[in-house]
N, C-alpha and C positions, 0 to 999 in steps of 0.2 A: 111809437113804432107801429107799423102797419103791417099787420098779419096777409101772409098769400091769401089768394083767392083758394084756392084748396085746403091751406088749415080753418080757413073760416068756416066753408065747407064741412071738414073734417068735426068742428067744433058745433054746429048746426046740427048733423047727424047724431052726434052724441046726446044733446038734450032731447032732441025728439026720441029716439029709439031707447033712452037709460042703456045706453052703453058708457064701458069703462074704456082707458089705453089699451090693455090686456086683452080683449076685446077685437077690437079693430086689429089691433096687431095680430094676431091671432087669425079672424077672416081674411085679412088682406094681405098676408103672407110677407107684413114691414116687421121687426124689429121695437119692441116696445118704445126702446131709444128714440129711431126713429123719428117714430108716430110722434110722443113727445115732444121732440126736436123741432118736426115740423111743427104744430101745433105751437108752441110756445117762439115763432121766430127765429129761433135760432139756429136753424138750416134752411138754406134756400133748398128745394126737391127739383132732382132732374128733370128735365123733361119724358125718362120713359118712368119717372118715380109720380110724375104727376097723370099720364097716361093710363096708369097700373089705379092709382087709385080714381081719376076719373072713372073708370069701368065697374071700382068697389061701389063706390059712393052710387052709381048707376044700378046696379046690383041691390042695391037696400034702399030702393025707395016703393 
């Protein structure tokens, strides 16, 4: 299975910064679920879900 370009993303951000789900969820105003969700496959993210967090992920580097 092939992870989005944004949970990879997402998953990238996490090792480098020692962040948790709780976390991100939290600064990025998703849904622990969510974040989750996406990260692990099993949600494709909208396009304004991928926007929101392109800007997070932009935001913490």
């Amino acid at each position: 299975m092939s992870l989005s370009k944004i949970a990879e993303e997402l998953i990238d951000l996490q090792k480098r910064k020692e962040l948790t789900d709780t976390q991100i969820a939290f600064e990025s105003h998703f849904s622990v679920e969510k974040i989750h969700q996406i990260k692990a496959g099993e949600l494709e993210p909208s396009q304004e879900d991928i926007d929101h967090l392109t800007a997070y992920l932009a935001s913490k580097k």
